[in-house]
Biopython code that builds the backbone (N, CA, C, O; Angstrom):
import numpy as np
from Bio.PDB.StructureBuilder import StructureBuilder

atoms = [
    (1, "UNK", "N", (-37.842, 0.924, 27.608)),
    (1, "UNK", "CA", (-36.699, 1.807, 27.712)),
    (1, "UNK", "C", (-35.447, 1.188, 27.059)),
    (1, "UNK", "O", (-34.849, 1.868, 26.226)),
    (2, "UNK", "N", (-35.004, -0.034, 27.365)),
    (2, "UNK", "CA", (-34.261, -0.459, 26.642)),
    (2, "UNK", "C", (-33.928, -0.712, 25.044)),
    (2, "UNK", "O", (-32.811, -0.687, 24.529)),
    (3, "UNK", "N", (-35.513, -1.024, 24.232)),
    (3, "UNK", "CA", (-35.733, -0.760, 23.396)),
    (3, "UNK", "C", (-35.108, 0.801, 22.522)),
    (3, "UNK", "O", (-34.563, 0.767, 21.419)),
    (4, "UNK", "N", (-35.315, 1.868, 23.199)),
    (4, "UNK", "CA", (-35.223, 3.042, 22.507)),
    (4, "UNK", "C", (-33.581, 3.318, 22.748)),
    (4, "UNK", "O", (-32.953, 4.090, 22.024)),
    (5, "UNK", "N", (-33.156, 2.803, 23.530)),
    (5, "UNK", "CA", (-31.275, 3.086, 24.316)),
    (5, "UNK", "C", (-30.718, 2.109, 22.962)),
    (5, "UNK", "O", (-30.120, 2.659, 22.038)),
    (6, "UNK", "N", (-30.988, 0.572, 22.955)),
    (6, "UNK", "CA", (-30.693, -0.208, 22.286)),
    (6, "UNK", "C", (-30.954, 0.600, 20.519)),
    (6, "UNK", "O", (-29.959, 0.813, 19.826)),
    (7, "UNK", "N", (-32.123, 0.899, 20.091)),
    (7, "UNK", "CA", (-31.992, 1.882, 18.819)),
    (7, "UNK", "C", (-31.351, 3.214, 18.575)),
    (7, "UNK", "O", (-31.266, 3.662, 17.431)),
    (8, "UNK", "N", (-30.989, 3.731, 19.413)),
    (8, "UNK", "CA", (-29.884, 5.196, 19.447)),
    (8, "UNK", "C", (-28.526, 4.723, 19.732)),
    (8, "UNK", "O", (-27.747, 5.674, 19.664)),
    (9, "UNK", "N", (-27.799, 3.357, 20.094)),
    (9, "UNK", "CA", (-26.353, 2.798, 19.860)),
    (9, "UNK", "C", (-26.952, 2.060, 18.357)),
    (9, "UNK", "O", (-25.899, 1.518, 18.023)),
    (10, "UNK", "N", (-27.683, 1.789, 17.544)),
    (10, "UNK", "CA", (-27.639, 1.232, 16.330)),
    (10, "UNK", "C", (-27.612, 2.584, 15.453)),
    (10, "UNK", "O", (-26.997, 2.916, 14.439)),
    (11, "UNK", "N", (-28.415, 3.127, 16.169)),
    (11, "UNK", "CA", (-28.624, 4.837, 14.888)),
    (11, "UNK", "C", (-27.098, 5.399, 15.123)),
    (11, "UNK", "O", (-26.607, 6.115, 14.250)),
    (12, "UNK", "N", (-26.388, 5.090, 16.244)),
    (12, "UNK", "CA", (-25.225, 5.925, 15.775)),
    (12, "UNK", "C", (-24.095, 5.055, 15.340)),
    (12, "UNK", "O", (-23.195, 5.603, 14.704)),
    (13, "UNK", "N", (-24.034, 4.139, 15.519)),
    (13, "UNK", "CA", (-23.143, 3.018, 15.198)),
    (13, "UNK", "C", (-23.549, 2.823, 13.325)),
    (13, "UNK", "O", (-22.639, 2.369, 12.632)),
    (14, "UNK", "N", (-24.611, 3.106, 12.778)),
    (14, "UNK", "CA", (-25.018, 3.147, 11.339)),
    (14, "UNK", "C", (-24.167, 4.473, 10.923)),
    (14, "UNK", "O", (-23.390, 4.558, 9.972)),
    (15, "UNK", "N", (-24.466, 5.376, 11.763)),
    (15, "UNK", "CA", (-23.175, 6.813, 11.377)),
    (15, "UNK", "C", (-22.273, 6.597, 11.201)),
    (15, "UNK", "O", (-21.785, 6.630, 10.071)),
    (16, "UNK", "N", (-21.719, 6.311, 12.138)),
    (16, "UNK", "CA", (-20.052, 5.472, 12.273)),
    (16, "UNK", "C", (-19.708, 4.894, 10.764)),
    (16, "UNK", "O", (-19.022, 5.226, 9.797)),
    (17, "UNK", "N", (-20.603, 3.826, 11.151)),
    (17, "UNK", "CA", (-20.441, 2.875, 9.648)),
    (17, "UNK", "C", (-20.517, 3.441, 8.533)),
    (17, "UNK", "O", (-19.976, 2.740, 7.678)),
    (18, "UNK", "N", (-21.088, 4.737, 7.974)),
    (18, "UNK", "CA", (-21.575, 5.490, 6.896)),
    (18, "UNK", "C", (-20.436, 6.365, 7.109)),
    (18, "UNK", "O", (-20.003, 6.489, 5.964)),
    (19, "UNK", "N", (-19.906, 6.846, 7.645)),
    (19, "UNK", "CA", (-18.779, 8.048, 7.928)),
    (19, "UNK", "C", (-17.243, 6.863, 7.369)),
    (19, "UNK", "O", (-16.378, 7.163, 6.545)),
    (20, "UNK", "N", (-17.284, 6.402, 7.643)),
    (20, "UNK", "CA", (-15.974, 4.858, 7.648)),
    (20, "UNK", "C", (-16.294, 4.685, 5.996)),
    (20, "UNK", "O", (-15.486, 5.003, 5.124)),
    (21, "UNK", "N", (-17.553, 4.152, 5.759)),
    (21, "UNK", "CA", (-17.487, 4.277, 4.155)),
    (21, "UNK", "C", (-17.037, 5.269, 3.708)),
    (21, "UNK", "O", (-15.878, 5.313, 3.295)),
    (22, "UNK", "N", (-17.964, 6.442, 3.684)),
    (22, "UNK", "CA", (-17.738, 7.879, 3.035)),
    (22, "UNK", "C", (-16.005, 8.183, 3.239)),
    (22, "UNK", "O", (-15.476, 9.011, 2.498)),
    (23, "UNK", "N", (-15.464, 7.702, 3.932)),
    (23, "UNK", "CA", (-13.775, 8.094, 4.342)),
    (23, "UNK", "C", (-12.950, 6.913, 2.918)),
    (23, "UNK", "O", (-12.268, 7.143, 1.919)),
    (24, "UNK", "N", (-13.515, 5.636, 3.585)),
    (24, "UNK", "CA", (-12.796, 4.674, 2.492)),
    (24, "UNK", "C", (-12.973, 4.930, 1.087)),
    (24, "UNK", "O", (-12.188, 4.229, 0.448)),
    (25, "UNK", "N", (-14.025, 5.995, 0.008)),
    (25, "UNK", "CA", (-14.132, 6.669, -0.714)),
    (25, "UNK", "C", (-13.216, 7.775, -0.867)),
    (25, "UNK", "O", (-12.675, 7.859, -1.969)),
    (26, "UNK", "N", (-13.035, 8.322, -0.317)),
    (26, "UNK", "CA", (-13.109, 9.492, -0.471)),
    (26, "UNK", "C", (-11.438, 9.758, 0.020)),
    (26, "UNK", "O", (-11.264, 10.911, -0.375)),
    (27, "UNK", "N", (-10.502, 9.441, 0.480)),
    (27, "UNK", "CA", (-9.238, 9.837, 0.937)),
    (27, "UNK", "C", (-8.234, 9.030, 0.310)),
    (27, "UNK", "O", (-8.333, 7.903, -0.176)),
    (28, "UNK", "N", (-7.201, 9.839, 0.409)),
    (28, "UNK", "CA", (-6.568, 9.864, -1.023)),
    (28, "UNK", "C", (-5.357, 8.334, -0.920)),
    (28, "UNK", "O", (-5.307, 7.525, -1.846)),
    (29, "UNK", "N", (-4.734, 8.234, -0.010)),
    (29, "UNK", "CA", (-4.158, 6.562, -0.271)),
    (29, "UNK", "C", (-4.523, 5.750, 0.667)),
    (29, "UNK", "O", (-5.479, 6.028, 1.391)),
    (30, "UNK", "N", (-3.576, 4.225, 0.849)),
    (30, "UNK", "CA", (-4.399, 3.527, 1.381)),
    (30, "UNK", "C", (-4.126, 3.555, 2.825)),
    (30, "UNK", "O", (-4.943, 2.957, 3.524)),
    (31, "UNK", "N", (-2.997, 4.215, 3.493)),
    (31, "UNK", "CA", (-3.299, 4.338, 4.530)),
    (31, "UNK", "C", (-3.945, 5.326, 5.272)),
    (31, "UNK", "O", (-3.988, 5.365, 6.502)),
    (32, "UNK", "N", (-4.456, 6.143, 4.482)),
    (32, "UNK", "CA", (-5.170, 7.447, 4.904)),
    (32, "UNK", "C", (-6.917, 6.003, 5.172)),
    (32, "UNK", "O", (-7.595, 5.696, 6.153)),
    (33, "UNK", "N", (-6.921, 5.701, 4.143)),
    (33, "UNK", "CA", (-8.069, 4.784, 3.768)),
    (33, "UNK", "C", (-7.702, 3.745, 5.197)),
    (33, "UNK", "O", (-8.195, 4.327, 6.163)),
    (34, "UNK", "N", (-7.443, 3.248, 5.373)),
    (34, "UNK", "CA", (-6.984, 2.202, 6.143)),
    (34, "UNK", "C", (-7.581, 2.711, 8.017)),
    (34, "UNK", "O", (-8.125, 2.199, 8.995)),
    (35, "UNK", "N", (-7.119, 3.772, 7.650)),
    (35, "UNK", "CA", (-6.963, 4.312, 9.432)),
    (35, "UNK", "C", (-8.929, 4.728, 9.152)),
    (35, "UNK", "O", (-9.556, 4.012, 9.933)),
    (36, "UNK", "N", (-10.004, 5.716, 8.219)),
    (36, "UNK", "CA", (-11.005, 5.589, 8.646)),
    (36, "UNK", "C", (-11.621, 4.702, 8.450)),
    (36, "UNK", "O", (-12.700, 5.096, 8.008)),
    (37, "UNK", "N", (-11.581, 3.303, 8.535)),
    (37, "UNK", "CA", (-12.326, 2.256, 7.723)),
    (37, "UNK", "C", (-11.753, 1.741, 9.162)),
    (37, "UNK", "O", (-12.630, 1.128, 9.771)),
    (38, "UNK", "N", (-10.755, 1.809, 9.731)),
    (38, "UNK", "CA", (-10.383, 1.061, 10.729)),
    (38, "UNK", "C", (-11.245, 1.283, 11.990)),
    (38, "UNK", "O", (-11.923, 0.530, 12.690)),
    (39, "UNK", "N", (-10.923, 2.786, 12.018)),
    (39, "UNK", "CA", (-11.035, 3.170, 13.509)),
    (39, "UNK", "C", (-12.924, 3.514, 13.305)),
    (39, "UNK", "O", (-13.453, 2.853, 14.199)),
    (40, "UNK", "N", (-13.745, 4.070, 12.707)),
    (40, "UNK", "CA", (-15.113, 4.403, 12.093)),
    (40, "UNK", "C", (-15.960, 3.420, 12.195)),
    (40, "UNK", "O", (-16.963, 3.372, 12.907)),
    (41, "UNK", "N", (-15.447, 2.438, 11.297)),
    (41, "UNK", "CA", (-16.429, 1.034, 10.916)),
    (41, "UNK", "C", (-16.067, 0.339, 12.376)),
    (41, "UNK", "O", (-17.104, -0.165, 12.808)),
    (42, "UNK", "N", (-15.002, 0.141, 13.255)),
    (42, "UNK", "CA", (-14.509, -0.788, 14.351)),
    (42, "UNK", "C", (-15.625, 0.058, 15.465)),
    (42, "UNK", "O", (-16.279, -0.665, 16.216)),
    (43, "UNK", "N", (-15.803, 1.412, 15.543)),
    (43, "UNK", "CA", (-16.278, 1.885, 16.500)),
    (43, "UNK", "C", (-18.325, 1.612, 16.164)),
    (43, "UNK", "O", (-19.039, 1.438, 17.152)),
    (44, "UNK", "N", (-18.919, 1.620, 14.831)),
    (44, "UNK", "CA", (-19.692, 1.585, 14.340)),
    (44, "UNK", "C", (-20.439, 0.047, 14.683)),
    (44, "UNK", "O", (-21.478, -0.198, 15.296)),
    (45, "UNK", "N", (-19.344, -0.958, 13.945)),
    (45, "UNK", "CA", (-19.947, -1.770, 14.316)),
    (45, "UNK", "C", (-20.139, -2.313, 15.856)),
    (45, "UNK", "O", (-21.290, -2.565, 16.212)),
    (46, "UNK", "N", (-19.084, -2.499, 16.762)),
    (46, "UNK", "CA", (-19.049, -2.231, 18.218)),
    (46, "UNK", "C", (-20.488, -1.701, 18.537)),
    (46, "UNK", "O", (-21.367, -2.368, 19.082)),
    (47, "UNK", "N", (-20.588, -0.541, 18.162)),
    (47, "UNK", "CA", (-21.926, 0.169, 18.343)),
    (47, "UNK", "C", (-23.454, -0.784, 18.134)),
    (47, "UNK", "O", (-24.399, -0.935, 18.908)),
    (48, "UNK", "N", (-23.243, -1.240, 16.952)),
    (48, "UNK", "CA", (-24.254, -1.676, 16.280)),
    (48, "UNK", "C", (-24.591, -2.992, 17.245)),
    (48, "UNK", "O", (-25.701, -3.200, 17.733)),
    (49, "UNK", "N", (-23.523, -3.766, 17.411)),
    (49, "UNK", "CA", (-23.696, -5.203, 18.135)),
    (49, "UNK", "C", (-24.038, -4.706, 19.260)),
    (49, "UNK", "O", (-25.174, -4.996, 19.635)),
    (50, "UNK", "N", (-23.074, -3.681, 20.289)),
    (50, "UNK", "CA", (-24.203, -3.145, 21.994)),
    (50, "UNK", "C", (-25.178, -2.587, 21.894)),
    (50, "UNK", "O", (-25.833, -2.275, 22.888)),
    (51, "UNK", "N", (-25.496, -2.347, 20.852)),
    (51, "UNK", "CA", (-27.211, -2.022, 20.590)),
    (51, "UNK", "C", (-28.315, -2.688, 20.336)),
    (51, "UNK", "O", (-29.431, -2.345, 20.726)),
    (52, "UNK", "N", (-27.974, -4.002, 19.446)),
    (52, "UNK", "CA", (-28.858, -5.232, 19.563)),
    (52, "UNK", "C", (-28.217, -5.913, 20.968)),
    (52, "UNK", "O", (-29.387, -6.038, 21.330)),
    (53, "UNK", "N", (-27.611, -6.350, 21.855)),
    (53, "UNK", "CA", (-27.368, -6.868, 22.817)),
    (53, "UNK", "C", (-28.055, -6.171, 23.640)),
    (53, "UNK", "O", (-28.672, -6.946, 24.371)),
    (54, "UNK", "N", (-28.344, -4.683, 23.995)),
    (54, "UNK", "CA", (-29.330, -4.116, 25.015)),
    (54, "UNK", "C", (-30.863, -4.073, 24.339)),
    (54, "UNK", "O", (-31.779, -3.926, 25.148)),
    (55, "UNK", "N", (-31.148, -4.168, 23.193)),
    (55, "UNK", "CA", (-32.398, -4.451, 22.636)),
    (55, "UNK", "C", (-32.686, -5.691, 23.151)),
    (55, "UNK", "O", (-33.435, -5.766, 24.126)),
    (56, "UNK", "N", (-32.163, -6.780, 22.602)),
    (56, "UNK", "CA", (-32.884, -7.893, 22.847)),
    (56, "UNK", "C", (-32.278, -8.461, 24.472)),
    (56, "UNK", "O", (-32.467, -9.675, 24.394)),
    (57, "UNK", "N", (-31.695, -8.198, 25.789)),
    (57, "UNK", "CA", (-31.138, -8.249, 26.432)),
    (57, "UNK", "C", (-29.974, -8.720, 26.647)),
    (57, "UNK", "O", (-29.603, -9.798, 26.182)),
    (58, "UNK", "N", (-29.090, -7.787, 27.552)),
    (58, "UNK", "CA", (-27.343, -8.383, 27.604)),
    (58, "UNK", "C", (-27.195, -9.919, 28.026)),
    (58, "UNK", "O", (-26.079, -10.318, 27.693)),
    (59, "UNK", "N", (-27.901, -10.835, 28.603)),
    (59, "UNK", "CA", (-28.269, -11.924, 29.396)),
    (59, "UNK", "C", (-28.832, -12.909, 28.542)),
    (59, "UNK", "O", (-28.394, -14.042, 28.745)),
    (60, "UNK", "N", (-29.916, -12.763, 27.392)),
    (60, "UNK", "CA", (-30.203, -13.208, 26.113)),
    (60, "UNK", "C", (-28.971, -14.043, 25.830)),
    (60, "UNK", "O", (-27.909, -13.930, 26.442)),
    (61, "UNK", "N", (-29.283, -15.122, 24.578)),
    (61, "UNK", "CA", (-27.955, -15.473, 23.787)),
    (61, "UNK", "C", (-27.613, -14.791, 22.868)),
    (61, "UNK", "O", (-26.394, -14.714, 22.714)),
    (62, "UNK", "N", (-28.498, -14.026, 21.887)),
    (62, "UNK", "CA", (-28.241, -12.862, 21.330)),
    (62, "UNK", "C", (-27.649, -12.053, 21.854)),
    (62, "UNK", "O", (-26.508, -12.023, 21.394)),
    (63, "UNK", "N", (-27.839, -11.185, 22.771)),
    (63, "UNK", "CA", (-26.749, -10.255, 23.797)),
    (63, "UNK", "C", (-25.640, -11.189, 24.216)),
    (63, "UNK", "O", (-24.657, -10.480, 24.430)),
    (64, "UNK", "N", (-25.443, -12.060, 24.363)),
    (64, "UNK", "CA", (-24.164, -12.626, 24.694)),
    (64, "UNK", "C", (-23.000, -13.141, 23.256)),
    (64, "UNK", "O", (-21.787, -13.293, 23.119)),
    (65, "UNK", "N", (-24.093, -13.256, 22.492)),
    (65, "UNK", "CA", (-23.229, -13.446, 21.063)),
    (65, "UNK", "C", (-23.295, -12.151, 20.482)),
    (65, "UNK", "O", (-23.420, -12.312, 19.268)),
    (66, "UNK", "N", (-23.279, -11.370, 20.668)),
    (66, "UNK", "CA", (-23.286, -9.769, 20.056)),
    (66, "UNK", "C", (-22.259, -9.282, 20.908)),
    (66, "UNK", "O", (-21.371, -8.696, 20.289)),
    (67, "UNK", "N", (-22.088, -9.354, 22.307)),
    (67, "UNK", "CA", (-20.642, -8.492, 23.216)),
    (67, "UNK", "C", (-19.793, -9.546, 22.428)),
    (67, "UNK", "O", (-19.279, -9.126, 21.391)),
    (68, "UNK", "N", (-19.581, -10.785, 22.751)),
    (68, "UNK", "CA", (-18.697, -11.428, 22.229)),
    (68, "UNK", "C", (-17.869, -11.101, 21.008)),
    (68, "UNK", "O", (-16.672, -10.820, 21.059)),
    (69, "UNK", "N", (-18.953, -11.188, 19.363)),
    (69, "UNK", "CA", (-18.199, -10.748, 18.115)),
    (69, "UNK", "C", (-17.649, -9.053, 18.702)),
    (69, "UNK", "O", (-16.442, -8.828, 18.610)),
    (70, "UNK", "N", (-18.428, -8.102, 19.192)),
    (70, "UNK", "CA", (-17.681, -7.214, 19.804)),
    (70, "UNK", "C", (-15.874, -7.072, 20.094)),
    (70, "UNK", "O", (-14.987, -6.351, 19.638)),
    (71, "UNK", "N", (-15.937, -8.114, 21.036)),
    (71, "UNK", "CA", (-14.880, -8.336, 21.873)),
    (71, "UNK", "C", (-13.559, -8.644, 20.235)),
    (71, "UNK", "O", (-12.459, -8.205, 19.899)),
    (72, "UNK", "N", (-14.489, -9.549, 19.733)),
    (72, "UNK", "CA", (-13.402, -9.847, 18.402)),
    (72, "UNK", "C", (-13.378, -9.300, 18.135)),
    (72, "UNK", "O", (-12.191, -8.974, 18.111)),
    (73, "UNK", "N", (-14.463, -7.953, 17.342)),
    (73, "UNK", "CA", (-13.832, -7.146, 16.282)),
    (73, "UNK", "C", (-12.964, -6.112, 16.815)),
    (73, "UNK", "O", (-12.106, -5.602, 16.095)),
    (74, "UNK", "N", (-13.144, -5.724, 18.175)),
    (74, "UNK", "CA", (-12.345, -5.003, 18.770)),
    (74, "UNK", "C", (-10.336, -5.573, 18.755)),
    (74, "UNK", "O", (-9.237, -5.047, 18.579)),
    (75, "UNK", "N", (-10.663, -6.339, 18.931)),
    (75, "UNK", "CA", (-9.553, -7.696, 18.737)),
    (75, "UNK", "C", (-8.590, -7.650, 17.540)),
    (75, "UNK", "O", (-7.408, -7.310, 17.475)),
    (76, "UNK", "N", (-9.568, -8.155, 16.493)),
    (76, "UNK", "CA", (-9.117, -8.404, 15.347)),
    (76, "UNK", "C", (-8.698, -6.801, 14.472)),
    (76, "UNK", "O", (-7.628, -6.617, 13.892)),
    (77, "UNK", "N", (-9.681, -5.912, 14.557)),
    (77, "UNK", "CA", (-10.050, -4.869, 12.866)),
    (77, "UNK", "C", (-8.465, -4.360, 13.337)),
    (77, "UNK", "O", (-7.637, -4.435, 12.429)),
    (78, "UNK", "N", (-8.103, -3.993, 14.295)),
    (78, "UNK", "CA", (-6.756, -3.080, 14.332)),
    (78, "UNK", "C", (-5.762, -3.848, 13.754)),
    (78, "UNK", "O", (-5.163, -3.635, 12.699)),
    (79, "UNK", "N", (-5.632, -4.814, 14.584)),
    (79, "UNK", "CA", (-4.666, -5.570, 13.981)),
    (79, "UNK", "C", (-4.234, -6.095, 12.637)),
    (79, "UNK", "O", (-3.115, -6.270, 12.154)),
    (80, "UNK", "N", (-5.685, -6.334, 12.086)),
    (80, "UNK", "CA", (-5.188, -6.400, 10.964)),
    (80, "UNK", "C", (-5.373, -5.005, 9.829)),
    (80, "UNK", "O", (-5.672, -4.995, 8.635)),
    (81, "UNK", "N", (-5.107, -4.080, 10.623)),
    (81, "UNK", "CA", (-5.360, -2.948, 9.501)),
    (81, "UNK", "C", (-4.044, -2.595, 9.615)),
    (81, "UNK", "O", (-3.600, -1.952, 8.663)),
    (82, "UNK", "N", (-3.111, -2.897, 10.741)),
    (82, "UNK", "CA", (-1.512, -2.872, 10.780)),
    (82, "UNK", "C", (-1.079, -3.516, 10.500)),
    (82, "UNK", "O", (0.089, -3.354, 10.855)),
    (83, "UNK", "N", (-1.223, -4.634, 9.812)),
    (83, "UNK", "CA", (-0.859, -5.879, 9.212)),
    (83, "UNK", "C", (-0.846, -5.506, 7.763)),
    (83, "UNK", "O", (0.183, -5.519, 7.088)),
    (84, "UNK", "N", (-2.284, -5.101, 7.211)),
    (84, "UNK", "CA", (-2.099, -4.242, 6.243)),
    (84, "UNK", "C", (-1.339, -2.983, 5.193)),
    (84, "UNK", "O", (-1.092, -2.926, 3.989)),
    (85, "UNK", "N", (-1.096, -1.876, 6.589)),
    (85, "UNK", "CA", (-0.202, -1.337, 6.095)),
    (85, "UNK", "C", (0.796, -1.317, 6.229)),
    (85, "UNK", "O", (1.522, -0.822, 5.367)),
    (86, "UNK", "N", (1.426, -1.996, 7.692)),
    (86, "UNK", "CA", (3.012, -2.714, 7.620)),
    (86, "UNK", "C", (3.367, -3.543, 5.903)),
    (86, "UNK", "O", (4.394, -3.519, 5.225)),
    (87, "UNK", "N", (2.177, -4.139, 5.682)),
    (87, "UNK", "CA", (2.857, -5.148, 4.302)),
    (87, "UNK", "C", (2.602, -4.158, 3.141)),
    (87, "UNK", "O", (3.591, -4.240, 2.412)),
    (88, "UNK", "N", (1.649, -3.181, 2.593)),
    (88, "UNK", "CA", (2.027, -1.747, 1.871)),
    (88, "UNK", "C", (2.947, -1.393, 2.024)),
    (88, "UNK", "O", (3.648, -1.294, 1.017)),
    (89, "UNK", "N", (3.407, -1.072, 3.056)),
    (89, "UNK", "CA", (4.735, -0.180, 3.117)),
    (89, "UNK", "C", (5.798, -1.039, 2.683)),
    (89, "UNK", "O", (6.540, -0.460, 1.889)),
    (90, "UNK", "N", (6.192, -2.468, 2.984)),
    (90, "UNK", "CA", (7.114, -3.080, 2.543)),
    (90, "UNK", "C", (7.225, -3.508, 1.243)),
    (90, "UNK", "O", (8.231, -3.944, 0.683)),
    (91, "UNK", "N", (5.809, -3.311, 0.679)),
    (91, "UNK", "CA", (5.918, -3.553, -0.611)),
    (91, "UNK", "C", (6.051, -2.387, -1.486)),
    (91, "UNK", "O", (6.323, -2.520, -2.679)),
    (92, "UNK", "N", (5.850, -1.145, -0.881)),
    (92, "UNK", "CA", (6.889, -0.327, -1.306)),
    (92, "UNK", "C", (5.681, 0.753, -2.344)),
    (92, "UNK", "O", (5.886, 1.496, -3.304)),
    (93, "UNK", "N", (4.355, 0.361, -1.548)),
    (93, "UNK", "CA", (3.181, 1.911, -1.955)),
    (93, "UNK", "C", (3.820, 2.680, -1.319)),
    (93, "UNK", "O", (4.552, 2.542, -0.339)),
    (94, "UNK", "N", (3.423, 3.803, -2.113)),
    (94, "UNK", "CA", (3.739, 5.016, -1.240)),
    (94, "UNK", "C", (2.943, 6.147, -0.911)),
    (94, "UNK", "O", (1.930, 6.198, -1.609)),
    (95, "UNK", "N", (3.071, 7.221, 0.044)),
    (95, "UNK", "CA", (2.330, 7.735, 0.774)),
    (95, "UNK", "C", (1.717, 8.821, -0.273)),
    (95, "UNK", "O", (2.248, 8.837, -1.383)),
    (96, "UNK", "N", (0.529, 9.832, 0.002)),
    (96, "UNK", "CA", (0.500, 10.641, -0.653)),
    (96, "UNK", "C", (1.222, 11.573, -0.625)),
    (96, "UNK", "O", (1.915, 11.748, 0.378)),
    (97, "UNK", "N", (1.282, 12.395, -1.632)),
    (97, "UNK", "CA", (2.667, 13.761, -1.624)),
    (97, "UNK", "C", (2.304, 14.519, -0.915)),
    (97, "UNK", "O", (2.956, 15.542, -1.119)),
    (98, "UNK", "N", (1.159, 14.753, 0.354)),
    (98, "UNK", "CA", (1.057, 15.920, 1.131)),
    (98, "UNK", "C", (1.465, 15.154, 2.380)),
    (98, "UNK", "O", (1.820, 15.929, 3.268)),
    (99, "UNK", "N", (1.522, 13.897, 2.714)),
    (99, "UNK", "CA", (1.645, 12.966, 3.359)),
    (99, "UNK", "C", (3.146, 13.804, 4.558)),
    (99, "UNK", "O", (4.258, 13.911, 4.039)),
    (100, "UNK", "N", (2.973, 14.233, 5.861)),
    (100, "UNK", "CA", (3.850, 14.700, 6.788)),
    (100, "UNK", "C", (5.230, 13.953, 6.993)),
    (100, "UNK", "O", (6.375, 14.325, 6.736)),
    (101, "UNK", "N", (4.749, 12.781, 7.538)),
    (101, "UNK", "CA", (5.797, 11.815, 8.269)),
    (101, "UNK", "C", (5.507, 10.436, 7.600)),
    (101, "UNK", "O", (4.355, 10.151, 7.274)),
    (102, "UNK", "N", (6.332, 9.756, 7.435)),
    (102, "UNK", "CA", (6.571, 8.267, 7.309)),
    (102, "UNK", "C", (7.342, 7.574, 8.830)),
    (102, "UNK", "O", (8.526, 7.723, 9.130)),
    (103, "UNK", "N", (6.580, 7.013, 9.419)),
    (103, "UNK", "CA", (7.218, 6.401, 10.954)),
    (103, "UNK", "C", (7.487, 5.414, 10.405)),
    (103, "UNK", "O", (8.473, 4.959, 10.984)),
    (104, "UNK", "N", (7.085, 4.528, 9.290)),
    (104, "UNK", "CA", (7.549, 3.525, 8.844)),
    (104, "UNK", "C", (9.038, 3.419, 8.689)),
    (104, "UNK", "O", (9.852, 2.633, 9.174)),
    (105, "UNK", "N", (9.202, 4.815, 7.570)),
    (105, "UNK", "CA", (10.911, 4.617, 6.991)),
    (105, "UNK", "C", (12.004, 5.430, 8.411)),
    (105, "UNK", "O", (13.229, 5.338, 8.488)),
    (106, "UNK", "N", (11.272, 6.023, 9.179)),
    (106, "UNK", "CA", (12.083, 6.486, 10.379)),
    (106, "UNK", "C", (12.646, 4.719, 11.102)),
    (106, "UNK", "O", (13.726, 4.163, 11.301)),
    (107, "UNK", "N", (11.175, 4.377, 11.292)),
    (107, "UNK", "CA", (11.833, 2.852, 12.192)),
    (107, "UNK", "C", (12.651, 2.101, 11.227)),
    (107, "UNK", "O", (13.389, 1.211, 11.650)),
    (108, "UNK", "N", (12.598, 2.344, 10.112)),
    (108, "UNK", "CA", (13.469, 1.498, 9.519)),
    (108, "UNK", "C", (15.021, 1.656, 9.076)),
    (108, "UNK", "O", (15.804, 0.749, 8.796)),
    (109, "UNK", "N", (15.288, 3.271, 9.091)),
    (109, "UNK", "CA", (16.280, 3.721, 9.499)),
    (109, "UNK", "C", (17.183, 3.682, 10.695)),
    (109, "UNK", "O", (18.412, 3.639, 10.640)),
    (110, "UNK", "N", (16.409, 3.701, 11.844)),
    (110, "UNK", "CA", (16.981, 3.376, 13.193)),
    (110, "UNK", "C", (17.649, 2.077, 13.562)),
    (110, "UNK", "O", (18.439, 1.894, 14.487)),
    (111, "UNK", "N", (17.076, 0.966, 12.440)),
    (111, "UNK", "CA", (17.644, -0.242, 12.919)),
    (111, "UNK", "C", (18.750, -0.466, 12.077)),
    (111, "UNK", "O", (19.461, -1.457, 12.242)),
]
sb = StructureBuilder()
sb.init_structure("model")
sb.init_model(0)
sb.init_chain("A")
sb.init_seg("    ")
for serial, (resi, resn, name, xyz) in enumerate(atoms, 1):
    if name == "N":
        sb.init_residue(resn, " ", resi, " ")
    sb.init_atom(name, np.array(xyz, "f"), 0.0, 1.0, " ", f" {name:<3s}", serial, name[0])
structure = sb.get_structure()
């Protein structure tokens, strides 16, 4: 049973990951790019690692080194995808022309 639970969080966490590509293709600047590559691939891979961790068991060292990088990428991918486009924006890319709001140049007005 675990076996088949553990392969349906990899089969959808491979979606994830394939949807996150297909986005980082396919949308038109880089923070449009930024946010599905962020949030897609972060949820995908997450996926992918609690799916080998309940395959091979959570208690395993494999399952314990699989929640773990988890825990990092959960950690890390955001942060630095705002790190990213905080330093775009200061370097002065700019948004696409259908692009709504800039919260960037609002906060930077306020101060």
């Amino acid at each position: 049973m675990n076996e088949i639970i553990g392969l349906i969080f990899i089969a959808v966490g491979v979606f994830f990951d394939l949807a996150g590509c297909i986005g980082l293709a396919r949308l038109p600047d880089i923070y449009n790019r930024l946010q599905a590559a962020t949030k897609s691939v972060t949820l995908g891979t997450c996926l992918i690692l609690a799916g080998c961790a309940v395959f091979k068991g959570i208690l395993s060292p494999m399952g314990i080194k699989a929640l773990i990088c988890g825990v990092f990428i959960l950690l890390t991918s955001p942060t630095a995808a705002h790190a990213l486009a905080r330093g775009a924006h200061l370097f002065g890319v700019k948004l696409w022309d259908k692009s709504v709001c800039d919260m960037y140049e609002q906060d930077k007005k306020n101060f």
